[in-house]
mmCIF file of the N, C-alpha and C atoms, coordinates in Angstrom:
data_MODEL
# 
_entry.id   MODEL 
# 
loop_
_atom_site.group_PDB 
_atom_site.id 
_atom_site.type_symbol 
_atom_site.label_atom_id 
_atom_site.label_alt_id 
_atom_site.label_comp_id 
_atom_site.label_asym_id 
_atom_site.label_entity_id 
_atom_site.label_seq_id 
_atom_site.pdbx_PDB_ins_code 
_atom_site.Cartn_x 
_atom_site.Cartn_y 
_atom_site.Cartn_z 
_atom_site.occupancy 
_atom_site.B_iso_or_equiv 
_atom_site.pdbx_formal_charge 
_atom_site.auth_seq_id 
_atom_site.auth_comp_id 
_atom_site.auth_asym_id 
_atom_site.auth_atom_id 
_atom_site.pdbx_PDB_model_num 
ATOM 1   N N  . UNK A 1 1  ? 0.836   -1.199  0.000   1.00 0.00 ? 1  UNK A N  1 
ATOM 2   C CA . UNK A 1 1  ? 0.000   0.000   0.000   1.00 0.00 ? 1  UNK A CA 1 
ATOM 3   C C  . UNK A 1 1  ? 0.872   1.250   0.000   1.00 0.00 ? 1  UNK A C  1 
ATOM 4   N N  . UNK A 1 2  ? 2.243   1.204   0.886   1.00 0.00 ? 2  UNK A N  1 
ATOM 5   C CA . UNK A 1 2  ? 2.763   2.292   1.017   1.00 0.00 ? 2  UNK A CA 1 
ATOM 6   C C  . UNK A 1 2  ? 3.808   2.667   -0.486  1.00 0.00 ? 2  UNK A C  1 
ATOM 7   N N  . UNK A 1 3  ? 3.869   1.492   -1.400  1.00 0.00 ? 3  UNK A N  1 
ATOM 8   C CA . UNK A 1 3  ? 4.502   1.707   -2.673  1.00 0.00 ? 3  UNK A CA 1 
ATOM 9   C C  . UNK A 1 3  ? 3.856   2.029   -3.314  1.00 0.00 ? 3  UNK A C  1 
ATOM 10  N N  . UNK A 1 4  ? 2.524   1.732   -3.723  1.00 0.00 ? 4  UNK A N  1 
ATOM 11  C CA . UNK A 1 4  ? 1.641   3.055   -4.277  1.00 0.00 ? 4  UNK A CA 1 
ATOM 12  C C  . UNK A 1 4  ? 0.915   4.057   -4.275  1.00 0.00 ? 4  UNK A C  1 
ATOM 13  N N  . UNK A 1 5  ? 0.978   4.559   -2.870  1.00 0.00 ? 5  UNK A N  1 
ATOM 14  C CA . UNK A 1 5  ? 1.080   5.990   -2.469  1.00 0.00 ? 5  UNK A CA 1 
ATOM 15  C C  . UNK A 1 5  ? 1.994   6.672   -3.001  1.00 0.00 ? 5  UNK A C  1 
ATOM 16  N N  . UNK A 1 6  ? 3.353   6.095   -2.732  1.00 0.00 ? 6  UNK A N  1 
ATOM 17  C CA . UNK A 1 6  ? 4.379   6.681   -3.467  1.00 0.00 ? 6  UNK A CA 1 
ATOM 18  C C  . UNK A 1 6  ? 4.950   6.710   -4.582  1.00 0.00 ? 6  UNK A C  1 
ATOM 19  N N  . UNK A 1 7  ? 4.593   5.932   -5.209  1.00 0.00 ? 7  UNK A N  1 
ATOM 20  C CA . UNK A 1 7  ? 4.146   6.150   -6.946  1.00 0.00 ? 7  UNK A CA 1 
ATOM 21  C C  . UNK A 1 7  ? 3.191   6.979   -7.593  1.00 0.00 ? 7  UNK A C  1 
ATOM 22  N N  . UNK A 1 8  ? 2.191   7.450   -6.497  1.00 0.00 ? 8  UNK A N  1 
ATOM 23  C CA . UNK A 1 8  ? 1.236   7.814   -7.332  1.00 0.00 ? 8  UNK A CA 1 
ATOM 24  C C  . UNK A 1 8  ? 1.513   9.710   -6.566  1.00 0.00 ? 8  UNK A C  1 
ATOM 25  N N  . UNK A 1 9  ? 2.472   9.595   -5.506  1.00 0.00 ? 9  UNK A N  1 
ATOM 26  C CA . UNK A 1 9  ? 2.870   11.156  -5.343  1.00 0.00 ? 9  UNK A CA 1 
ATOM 27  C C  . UNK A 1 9  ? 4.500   11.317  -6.002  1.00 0.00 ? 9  UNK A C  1 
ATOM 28  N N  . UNK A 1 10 ? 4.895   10.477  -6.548  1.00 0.00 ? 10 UNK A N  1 
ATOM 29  C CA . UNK A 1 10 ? 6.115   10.532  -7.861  1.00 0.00 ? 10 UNK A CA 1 
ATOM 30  C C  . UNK A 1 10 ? 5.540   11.208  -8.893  1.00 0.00 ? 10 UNK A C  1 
ATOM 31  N N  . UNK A 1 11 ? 4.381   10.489  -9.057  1.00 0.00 ? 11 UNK A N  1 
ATOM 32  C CA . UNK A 1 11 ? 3.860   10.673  -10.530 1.00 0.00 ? 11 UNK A CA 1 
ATOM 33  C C  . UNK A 1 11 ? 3.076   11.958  -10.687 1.00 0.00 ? 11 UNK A C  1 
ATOM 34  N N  . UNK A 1 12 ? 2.471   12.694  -9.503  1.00 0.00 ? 12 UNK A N  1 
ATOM 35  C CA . UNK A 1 12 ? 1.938   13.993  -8.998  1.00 0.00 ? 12 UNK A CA 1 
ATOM 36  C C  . UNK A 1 12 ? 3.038   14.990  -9.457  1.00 0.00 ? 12 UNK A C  1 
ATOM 37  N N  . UNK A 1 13 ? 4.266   14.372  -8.708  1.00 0.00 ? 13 UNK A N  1 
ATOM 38  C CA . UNK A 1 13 ? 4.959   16.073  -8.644  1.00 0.00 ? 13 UNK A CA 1 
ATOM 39  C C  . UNK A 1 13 ? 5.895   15.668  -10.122 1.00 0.00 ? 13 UNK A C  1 
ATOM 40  N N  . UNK A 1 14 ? 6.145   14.673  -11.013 1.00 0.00 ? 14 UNK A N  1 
ATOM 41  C CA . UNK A 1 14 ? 6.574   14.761  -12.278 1.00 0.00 ? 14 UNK A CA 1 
ATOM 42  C C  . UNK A 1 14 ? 5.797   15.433  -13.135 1.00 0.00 ? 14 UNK A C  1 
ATOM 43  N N  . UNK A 1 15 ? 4.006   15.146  -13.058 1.00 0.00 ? 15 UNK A N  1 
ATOM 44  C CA . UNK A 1 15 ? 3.045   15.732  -13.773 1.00 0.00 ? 15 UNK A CA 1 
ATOM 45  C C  . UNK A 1 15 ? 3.018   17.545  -13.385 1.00 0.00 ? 15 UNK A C  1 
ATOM 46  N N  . UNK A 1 16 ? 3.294   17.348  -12.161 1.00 0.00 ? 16 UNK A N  1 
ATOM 47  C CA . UNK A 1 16 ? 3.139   18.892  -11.773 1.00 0.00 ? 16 UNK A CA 1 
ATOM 48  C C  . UNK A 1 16 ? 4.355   19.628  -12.397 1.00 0.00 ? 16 UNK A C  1 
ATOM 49  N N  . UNK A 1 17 ? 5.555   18.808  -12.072 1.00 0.00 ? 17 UNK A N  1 
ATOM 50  C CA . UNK A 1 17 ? 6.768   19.987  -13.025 1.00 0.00 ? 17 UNK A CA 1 
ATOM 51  C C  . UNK A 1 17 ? 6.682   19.606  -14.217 1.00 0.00 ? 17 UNK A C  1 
ATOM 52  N N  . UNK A 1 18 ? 6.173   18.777  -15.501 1.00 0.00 ? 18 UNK A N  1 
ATOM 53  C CA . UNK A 1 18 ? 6.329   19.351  -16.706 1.00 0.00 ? 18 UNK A CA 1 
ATOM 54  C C  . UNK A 1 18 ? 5.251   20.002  -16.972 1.00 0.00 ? 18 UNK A C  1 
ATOM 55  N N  . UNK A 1 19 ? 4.139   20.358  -15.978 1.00 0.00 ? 19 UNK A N  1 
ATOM 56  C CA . UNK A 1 19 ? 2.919   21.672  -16.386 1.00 0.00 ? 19 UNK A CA 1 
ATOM 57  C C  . UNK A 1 19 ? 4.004   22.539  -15.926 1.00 0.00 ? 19 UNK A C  1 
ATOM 58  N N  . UNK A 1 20 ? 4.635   23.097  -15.263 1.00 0.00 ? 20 UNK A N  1 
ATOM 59  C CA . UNK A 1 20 ? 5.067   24.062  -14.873 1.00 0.00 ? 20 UNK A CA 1 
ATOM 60  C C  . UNK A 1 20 ? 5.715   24.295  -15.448 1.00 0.00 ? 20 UNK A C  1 
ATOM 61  N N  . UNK A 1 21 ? 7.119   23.619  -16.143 1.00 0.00 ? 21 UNK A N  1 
ATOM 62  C CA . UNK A 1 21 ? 7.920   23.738  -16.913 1.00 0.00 ? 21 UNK A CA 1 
ATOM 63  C C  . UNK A 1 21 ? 7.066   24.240  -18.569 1.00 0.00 ? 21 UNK A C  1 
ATOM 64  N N  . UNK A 1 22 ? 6.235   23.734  -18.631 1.00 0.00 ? 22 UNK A N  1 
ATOM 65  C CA . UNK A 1 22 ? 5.749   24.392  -20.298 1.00 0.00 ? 22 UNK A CA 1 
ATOM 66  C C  . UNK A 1 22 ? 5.051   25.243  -20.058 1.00 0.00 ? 22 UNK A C  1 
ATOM 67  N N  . UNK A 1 23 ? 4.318   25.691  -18.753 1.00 0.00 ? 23 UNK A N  1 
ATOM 68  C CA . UNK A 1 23 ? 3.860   27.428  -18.446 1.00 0.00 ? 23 UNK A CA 1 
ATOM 69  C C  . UNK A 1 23 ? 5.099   28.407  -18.163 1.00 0.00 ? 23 UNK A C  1 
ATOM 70  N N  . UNK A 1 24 ? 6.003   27.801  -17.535 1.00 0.00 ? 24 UNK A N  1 
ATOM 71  C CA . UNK A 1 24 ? 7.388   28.682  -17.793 1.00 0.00 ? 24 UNK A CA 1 
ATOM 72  C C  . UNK A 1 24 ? 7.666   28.968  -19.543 1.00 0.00 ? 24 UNK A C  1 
ATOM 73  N N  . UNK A 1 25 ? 7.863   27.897  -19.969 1.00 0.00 ? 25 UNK A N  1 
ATOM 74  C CA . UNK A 1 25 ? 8.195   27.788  -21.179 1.00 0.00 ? 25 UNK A CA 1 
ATOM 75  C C  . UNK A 1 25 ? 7.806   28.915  -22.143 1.00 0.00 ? 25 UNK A C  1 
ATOM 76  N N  . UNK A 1 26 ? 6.042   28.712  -22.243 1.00 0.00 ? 26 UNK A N  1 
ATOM 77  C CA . UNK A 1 26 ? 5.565   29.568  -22.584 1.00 0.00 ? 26 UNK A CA 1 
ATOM 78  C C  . UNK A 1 26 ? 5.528   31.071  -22.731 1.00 0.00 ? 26 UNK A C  1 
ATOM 79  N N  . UNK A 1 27 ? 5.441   31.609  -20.840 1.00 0.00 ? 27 UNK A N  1 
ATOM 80  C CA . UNK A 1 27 ? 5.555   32.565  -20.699 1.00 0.00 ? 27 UNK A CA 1 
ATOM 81  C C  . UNK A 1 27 ? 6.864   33.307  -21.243 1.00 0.00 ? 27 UNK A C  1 
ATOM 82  N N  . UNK A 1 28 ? 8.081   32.655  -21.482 1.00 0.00 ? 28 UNK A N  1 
ATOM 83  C CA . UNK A 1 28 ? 9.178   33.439  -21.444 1.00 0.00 ? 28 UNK A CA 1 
ATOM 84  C C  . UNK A 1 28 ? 9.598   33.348  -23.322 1.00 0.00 ? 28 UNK A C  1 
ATOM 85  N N  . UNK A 1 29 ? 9.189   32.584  -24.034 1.00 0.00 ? 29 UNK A N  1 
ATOM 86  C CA . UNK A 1 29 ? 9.714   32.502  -25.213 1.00 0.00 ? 29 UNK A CA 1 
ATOM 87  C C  . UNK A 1 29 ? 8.491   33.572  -26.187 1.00 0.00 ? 29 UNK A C  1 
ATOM 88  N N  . UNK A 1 30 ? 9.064   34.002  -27.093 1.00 0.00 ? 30 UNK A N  1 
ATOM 89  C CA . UNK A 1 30 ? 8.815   35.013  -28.254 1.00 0.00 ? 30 UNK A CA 1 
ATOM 90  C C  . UNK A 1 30 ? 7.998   34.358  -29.386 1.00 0.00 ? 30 UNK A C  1 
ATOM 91  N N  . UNK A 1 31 ? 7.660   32.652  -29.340 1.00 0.00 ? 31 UNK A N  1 
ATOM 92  C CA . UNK A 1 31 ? 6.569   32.319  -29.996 1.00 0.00 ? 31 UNK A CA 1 
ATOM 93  C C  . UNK A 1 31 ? 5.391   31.932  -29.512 1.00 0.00 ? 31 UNK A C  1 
ATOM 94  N N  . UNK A 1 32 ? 5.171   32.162  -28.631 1.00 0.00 ? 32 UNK A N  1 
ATOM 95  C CA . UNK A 1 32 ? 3.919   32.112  -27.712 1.00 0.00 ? 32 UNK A CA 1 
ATOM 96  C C  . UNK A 1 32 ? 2.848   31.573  -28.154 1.00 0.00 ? 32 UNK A C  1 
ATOM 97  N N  . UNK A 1 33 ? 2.423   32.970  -29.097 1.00 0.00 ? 33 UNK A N  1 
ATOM 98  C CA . UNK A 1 33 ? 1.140   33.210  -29.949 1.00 0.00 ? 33 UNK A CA 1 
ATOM 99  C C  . UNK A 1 33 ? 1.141   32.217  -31.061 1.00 0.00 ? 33 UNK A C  1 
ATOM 100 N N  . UNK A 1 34 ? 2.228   31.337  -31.433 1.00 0.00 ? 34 UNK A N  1 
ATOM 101 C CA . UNK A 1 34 ? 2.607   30.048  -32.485 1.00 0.00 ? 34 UNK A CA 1 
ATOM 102 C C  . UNK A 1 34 ? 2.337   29.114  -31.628 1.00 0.00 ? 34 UNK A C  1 
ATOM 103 N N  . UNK A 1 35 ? 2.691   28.523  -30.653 1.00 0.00 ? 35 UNK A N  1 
ATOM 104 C CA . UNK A 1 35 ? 2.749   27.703  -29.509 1.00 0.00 ? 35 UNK A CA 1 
ATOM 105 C C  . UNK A 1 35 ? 1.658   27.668  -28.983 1.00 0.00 ? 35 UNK A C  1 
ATOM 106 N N  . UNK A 1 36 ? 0.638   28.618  -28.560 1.00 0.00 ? 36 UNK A N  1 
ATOM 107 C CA . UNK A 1 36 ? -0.767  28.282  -28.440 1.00 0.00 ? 36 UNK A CA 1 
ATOM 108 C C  . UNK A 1 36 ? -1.472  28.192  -29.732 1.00 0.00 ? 36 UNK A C  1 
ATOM 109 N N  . UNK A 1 37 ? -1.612  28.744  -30.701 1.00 0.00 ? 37 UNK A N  1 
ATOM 110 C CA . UNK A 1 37 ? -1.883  28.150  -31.864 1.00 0.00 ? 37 UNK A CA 1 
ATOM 111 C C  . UNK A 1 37 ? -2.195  26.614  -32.511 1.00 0.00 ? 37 UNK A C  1 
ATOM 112 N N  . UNK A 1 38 ? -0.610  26.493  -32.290 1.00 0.00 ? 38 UNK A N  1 
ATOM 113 C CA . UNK A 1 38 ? -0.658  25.202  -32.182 1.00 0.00 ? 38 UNK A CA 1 
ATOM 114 C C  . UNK A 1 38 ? -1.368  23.896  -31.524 1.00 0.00 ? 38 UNK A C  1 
ATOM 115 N N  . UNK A 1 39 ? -1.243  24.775  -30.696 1.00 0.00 ? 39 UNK A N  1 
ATOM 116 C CA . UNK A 1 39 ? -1.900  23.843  -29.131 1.00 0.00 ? 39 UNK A CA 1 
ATOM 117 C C  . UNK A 1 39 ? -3.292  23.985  -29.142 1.00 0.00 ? 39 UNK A C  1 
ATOM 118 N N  . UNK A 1 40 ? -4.233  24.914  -29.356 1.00 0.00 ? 40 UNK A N  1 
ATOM 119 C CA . UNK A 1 40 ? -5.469  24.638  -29.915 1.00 0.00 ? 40 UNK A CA 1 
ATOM 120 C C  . UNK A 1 40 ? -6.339  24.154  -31.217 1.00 0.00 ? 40 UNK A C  1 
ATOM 121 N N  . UNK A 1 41 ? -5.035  23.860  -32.408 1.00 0.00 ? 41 UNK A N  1 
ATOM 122 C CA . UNK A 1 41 ? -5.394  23.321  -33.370 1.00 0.00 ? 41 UNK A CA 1 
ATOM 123 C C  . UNK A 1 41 ? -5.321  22.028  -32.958 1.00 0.00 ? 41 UNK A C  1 
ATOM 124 N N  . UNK A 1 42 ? -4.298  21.185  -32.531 1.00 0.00 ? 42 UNK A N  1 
ATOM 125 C CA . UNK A 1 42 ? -4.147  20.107  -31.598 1.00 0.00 ? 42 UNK A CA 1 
ATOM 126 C C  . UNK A 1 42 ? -5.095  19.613  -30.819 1.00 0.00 ? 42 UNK A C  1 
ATOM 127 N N  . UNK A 1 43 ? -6.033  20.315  -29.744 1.00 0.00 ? 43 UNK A N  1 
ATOM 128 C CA . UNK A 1 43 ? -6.846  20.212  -29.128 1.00 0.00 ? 43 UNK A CA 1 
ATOM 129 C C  . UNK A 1 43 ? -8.162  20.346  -30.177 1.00 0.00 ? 43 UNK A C  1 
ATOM 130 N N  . UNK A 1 44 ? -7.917  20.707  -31.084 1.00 0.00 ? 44 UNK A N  1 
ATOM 131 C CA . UNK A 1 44 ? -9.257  20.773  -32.024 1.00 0.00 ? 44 UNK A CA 1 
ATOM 132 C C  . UNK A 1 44 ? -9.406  19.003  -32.703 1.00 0.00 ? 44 UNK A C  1 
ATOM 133 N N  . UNK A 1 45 ? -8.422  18.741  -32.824 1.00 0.00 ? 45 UNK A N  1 
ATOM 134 C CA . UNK A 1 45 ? -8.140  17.237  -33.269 1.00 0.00 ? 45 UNK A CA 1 
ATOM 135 C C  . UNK A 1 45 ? -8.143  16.435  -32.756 1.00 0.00 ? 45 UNK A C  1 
ATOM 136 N N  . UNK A 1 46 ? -8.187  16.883  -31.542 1.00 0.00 ? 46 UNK A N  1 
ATOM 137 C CA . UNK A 1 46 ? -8.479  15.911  -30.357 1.00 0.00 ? 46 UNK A CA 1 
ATOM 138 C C  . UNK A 1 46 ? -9.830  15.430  -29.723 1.00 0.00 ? 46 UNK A C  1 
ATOM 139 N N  . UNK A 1 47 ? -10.653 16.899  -29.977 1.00 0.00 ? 47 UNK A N  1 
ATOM 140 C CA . UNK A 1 47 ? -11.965 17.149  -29.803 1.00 0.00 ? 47 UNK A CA 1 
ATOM 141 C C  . UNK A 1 47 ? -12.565 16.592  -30.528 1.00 0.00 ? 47 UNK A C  1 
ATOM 142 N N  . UNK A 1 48 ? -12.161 16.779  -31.523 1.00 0.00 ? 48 UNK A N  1 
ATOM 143 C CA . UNK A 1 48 ? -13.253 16.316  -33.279 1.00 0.00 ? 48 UNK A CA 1 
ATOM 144 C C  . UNK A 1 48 ? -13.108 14.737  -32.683 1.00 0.00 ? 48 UNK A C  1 
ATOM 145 N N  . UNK A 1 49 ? -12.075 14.004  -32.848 1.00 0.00 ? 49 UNK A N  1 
ATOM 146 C CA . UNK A 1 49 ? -11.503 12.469  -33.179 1.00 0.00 ? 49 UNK A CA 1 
ATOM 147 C C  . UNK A 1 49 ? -12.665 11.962  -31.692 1.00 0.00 ? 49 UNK A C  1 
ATOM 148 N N  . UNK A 1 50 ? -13.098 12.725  -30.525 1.00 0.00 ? 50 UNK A N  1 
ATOM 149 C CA . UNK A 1 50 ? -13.596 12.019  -29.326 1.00 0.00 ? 50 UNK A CA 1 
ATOM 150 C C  . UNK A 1 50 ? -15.097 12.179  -29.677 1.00 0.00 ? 50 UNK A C  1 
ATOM 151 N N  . UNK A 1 51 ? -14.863 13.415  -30.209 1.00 0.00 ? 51 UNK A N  1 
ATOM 152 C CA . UNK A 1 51 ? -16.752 13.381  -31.139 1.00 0.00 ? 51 UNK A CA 1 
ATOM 153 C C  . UNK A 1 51 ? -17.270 12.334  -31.688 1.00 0.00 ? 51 UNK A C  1 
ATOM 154 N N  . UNK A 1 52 ? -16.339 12.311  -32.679 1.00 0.00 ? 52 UNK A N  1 
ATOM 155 C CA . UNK A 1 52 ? -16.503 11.346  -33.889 1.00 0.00 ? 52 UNK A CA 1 
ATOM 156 C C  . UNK A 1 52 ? -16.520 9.645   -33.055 1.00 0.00 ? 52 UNK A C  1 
ATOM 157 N N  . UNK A 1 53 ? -15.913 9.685   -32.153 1.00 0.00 ? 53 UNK A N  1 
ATOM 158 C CA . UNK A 1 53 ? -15.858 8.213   -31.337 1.00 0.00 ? 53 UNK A CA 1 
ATOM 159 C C  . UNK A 1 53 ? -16.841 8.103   -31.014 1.00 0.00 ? 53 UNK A C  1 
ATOM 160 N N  . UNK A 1 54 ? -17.550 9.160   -29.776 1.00 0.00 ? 54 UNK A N  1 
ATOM 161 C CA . UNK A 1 54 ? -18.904 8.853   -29.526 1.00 0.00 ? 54 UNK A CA 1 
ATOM 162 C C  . UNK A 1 54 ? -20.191 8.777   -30.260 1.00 0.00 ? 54 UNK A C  1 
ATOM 163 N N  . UNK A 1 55 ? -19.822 9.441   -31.185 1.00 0.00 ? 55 UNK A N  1 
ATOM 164 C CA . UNK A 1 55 ? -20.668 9.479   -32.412 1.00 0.00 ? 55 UNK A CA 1 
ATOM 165 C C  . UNK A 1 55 ? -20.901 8.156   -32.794 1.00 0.00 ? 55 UNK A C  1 
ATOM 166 N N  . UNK A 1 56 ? -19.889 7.684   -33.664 1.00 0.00 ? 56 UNK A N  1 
ATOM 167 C CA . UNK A 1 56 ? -19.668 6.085   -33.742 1.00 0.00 ? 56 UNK A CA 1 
ATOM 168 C C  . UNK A 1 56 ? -20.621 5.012   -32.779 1.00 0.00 ? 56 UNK A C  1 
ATOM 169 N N  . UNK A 1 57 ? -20.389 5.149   -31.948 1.00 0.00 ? 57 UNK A N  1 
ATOM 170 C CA . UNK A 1 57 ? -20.048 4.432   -30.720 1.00 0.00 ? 57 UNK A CA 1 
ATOM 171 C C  . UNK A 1 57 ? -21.671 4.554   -30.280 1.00 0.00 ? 57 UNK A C  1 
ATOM 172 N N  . UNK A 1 58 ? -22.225 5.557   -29.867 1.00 0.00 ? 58 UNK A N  1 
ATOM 173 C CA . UNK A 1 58 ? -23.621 6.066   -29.744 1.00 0.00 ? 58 UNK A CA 1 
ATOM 174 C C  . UNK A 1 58 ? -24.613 5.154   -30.917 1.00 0.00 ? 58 UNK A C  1 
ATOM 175 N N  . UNK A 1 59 ? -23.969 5.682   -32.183 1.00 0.00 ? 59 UNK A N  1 
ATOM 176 C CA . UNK A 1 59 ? -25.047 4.802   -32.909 1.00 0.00 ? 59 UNK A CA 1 
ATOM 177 C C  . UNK A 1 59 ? -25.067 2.918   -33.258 1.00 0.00 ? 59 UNK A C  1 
ATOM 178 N N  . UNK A 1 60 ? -24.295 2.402   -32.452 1.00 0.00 ? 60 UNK A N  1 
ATOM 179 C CA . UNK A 1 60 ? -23.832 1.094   -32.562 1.00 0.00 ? 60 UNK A CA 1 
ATOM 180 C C  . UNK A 1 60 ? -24.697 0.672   -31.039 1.00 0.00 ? 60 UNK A C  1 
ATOM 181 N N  . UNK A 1 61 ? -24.609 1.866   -29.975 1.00 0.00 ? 61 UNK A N  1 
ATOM 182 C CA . UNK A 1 61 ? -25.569 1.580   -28.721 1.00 0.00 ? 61 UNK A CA 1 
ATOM 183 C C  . UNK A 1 61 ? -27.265 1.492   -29.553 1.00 0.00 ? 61 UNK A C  1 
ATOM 184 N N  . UNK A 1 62 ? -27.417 2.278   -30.201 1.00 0.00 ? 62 UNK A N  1 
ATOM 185 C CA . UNK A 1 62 ? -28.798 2.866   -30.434 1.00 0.00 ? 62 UNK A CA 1 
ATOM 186 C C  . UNK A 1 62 ? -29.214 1.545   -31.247 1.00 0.00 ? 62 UNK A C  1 
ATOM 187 N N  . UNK A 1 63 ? -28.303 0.832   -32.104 1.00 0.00 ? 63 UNK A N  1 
ATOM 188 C CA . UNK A 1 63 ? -28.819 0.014   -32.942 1.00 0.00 ? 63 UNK A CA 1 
ATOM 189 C C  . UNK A 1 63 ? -29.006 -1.380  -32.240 1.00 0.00 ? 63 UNK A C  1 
ATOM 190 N N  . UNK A 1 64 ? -28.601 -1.555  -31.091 1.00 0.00 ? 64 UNK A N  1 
ATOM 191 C CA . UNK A 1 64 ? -28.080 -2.879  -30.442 1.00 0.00 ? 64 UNK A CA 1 
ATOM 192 C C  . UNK A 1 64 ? -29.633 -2.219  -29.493 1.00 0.00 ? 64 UNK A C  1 
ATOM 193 N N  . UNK A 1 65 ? -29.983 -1.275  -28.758 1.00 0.00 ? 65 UNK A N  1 
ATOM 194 C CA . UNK A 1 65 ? -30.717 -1.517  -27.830 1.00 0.00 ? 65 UNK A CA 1 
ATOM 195 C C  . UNK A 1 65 ? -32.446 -1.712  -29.086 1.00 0.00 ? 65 UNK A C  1 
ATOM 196 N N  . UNK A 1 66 ? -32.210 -1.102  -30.254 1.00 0.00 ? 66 UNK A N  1 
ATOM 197 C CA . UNK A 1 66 ? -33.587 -1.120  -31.121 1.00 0.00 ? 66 UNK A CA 1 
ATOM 198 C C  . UNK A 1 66 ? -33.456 -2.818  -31.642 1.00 0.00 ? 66 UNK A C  1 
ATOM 199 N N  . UNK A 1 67 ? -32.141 -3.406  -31.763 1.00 0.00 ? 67 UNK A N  1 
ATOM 200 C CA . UNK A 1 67 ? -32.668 -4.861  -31.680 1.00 0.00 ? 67 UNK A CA 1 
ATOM 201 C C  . UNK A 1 67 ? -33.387 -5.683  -30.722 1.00 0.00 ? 67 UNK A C  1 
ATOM 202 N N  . UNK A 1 68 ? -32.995 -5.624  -29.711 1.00 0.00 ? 68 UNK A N  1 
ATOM 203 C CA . UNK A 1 68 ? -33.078 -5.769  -28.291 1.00 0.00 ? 68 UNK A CA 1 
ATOM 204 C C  . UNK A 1 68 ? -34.607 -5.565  -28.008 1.00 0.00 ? 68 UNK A C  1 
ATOM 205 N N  . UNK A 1 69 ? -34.959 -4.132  -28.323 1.00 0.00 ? 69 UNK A N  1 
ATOM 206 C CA . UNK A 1 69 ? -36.310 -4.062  -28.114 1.00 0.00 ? 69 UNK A CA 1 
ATOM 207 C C  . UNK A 1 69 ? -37.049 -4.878  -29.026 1.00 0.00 ? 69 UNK A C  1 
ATOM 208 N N  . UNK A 1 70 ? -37.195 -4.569  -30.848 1.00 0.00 ? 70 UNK A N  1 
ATOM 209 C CA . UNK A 1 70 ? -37.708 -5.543  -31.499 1.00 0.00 ? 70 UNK A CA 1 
ATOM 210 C C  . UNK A 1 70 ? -37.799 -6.811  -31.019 1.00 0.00 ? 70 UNK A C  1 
ATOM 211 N N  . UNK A 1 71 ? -36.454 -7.923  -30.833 1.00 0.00 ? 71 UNK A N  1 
ATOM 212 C CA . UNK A 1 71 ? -37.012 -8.912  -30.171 1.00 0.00 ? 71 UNK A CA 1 
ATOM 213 C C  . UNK A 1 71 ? -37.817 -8.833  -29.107 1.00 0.00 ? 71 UNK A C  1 
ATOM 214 N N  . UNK A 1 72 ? -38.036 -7.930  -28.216 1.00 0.00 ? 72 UNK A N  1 
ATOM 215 C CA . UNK A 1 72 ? -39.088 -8.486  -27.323 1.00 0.00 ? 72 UNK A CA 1 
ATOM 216 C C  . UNK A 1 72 ? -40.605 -8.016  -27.419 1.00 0.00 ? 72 UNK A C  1 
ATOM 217 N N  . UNK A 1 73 ? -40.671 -6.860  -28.625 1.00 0.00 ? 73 UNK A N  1 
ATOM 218 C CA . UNK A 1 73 ? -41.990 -7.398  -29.078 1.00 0.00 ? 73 UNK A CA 1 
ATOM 219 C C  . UNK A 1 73 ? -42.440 -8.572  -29.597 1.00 0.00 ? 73 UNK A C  1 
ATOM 220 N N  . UNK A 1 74 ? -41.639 -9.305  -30.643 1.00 0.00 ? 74 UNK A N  1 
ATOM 221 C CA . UNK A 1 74 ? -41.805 -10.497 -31.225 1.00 0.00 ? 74 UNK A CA 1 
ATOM 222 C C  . UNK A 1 74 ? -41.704 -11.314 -29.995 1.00 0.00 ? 74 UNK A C  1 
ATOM 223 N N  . UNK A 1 75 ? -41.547 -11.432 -29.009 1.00 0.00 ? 75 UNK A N  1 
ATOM 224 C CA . UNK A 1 75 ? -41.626 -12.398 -27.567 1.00 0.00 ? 75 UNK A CA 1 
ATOM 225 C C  . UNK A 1 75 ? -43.197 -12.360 -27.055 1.00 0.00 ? 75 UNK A C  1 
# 
């Protein structure tokens, strides 16, 4: 128990310094406005691709529960 407490506050303060390190990053370099750019076209592709999953994914639920029902009218 006490080895993954401490794995999982390793893994806290590694996650915490490379956010910090790329808000440093950010703040101090001269492409900023490229670098967030980037980073929300990125996040746009990221967004779309989880859409498009549930999307998918939603209509494969919808078709499985309208079988589901059909058979149990025919029951």
């Amino acid at each position: 128990m006490k080895n993954n407490v401490d794995s999982k506050l390793l893994l806290g303060l590694l996650i915490g310094a490379a956010v910090g390190a790329a808000i440093g990053y950010l703040a101090a370099t001269d492409k900023k406005e490229q670098i967030i750019d980037e980073l929300n076209s990125f996040v746009g592709k990221v967004k779309d691709g989880f859409n498009s999953a549930v999307t998918k994914y939603k209509s494969k639920i919808d078709n499985k529960v309208d079988e589901i029902a059909e058979d149990l009218e025919n029951v």
